[in-house]
N, C-alpha and C positions, 0 to 999 in steps of 0.2 A: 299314851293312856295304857292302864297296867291293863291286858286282856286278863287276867283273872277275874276282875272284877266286870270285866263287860262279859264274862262267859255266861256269871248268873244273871246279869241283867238280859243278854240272847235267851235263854230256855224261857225264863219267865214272860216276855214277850211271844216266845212261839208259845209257850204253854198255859199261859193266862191264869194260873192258879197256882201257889207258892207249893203245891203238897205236889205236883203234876212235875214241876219244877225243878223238887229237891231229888225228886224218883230220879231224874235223868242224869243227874251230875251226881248222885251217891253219897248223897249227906241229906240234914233233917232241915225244916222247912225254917225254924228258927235262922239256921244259919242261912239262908238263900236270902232273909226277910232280912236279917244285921247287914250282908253285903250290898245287898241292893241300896238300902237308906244311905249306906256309907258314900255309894257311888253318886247319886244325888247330894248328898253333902260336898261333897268334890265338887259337882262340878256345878254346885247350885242353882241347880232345877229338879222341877216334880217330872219324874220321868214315868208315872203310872198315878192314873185314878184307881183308888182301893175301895172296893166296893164287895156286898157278901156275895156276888157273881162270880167275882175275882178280880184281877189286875187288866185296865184298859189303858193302853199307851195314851198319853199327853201327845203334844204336836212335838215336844223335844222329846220323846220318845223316840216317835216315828222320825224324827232327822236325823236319829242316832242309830237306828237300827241299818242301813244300808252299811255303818261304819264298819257295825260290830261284826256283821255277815264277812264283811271283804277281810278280818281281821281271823275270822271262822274260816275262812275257805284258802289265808295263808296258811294259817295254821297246821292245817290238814296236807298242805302240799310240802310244809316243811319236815313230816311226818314221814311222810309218803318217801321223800329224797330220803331220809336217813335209811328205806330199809322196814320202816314198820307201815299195817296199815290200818290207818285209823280204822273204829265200828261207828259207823254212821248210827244217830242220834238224834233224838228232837221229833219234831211235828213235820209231819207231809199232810197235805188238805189239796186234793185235787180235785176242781168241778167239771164234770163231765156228764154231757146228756144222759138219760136215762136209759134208754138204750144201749147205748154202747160201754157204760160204765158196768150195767148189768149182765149184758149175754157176750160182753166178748174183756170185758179187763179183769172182774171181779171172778170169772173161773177159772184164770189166769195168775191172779197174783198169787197164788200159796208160794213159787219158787223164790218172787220174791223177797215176802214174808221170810223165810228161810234164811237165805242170806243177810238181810238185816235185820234179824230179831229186836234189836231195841229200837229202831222206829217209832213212833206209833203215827200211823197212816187214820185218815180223813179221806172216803170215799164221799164225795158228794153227787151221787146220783138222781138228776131230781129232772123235771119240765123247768128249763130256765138255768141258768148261769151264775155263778159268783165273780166276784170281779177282781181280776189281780192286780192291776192299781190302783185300788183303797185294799189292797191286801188281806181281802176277805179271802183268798187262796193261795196258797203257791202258783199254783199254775192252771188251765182253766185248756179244757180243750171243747172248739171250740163250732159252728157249726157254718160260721164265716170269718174271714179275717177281718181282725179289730184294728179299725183305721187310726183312733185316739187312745191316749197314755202312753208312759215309760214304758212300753211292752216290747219284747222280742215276738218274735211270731214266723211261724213259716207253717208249711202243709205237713201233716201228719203222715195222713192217706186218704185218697179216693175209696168211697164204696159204693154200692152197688143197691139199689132198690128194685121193687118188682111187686105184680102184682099177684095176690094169694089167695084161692078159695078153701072152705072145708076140704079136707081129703077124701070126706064120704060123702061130695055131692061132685056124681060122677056129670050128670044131670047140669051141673053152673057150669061146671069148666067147659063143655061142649056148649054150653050156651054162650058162654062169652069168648069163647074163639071165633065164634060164627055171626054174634050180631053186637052191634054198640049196648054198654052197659045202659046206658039208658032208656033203650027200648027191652033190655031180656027181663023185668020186673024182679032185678037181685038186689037187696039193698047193698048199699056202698057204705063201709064204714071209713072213717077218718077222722083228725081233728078238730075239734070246731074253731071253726073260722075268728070269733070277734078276742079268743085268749089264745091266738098261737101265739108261743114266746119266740118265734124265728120264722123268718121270709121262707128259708128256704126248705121248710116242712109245707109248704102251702103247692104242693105237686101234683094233686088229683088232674088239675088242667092240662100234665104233662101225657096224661092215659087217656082222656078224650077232651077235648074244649069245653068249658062250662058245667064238668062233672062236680058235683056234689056228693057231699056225705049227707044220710040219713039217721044213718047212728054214730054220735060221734061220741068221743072223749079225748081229756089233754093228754093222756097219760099212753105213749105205745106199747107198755105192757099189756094195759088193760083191751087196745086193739087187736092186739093177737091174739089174747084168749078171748075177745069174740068172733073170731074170724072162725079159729079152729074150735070153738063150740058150734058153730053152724050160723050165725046170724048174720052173714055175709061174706062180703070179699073185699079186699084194701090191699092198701099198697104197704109193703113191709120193707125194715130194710133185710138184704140177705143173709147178713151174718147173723140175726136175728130169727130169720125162720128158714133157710135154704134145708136146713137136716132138723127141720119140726117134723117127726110122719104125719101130727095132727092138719098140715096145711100143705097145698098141691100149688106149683107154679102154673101159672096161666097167661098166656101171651109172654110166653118167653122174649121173642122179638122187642117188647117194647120194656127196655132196660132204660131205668133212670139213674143218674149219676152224679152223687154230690163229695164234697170234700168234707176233711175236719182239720181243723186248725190248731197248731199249740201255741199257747199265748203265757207268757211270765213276765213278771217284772225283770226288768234288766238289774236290779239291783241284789236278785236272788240268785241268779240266771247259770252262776261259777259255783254257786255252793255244792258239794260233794252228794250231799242226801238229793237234791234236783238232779243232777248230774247222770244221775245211777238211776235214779225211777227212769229220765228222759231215754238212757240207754238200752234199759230193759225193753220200755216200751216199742223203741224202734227196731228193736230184734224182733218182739211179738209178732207188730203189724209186719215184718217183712216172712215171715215164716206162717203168718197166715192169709196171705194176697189171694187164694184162692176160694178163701172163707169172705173177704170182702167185698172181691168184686170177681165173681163166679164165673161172666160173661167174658170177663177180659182174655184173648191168647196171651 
């Protein structure tokens, strides 16, 4: 199969719109639209639903896309042997909690923004997860390991949670060093209970048995700015609020500790653009282990 022609048929698949498409390969949309029909005439099948959304992959699409990747990621290593090095390219869509996609990757990635300039990156920072295979993401990091799909998967990094009051209620922190939250009349904020998207944010139980939130929401941005506006104390993770001045650690001792997991299709798994984020990343988290898990020697 001539990879010239699966090249445009790759972009427009990662990029779902022929104008998105044509930016990436350096020609005009016309020509991405001639070759794509052409390659479906080959090899006769509909290889996208066209729609005024854009282009949604058919089921022979998606059979065809693991082909054209592994055909992407020679490519690049034939490149690479001669002495040149390829400029990575295309669509990156990473899902990642809210949290951690916000205060610890997103003020982090300008370096490597830089390095890949043509990229274009998909930050999915949200309560909840996309799923890497039905290929709603490249890669999905994640808050436990995913027992089902075609997934690679292993540990990220451990981090570290803890429990946090206002910094100006000198008043709570001596209160709840001294007596059970339940008996010092502090509200307790956290998530609510019947829409947590993951088992393993449901930790209040972990600071006392049978503890309760009073004010809750899904969202742990919105928890920490009511923590540090005054309207109680909760549990944060550390990379999140350790260097807030807005909020004071309290019960040092009682350190909760959870994982995060990366998860990708194996069929994307050698591409150069995953390769190179996967790498950066694991530089980040190893050059900030003191940012995630503060407690650890």
């Amino acid at each position: 199969m001539d990879w010239d022609a699966l090249q445009y048929f790759l972009m427009v698949a990662r990029h779902g719109k022929l104008a998105r498409a044509a930016q990436a390969l350096h020609v005009d949309p016309t020509t991405v639209s001639r070759r794509v029909g052409a390659l479906e005439k080959a090899l006769d099948q509909t290889l996208f639903e066209r729609a005024p959304a854009g282009f949604t992959l058919t089921a022979a699409g998606r059979a065809l896309v693991p082909h054209a990747e592994a055909m992407a990621a020679a490519a690049a290593r034939v490149h690479a042997s001669e002495g040149g090095r390829a400029a990575l390219s295309g669509q990156l869509r990473i899902s990642v909690s809210e949290g951690f996609g916000n205060s610890f990757i997103a003020p982090r990635l300008g370096a490597f923004v830089a390095a890949h300039p043509e990229l274009e990156i998909d930050l999915v920072a949200s309560s909840g997860f996309l799923n890497p295979s039905r290929r709603e993401a490249d890669m999905a990091i994640l808050l436990a390991r995913p027992r089902k799909g075609p997934l690679i998967t292993r540990k990220l990094a451990d981090y570290s949670l803890g429990l946090y009051a206002p910094a100006g209620r000198q008043d709570w922190a001596e209160a709840v060093e001294t007596a059970p939250l339940s008996r010092a009349a502090i509200p307790v904020i956290g998530y609510i209970p019947d829409i947590l998207y993951a088992p393993e944010l449901d930790y209040l139980g972990e600071i006392e048995p049978g503890l309760r939130a009073a004010i809750r929401s899904s969202s742990i941005l919105a928890q920490r700015r009511m923590i540090a506006g005054g309207a109680g104390v909760g549990v944060l993770p550390c990379f999140l609020a350790e260097r807030d001045p807005a909020l004071r650690r309290v019960r040092r001792e009682q350190a909760i500790t959870r994982s995060f997991w990366l998860a990708l299709h194996r069929d994307v798994a050698q591409q150069p653009r995953i390769r190179a984020f996967i790498d950066w990343l694991d530089g980040e988290v190893r050059e900030s282990r003191e940012v995630l898990v503060p407690d650890r020697p």
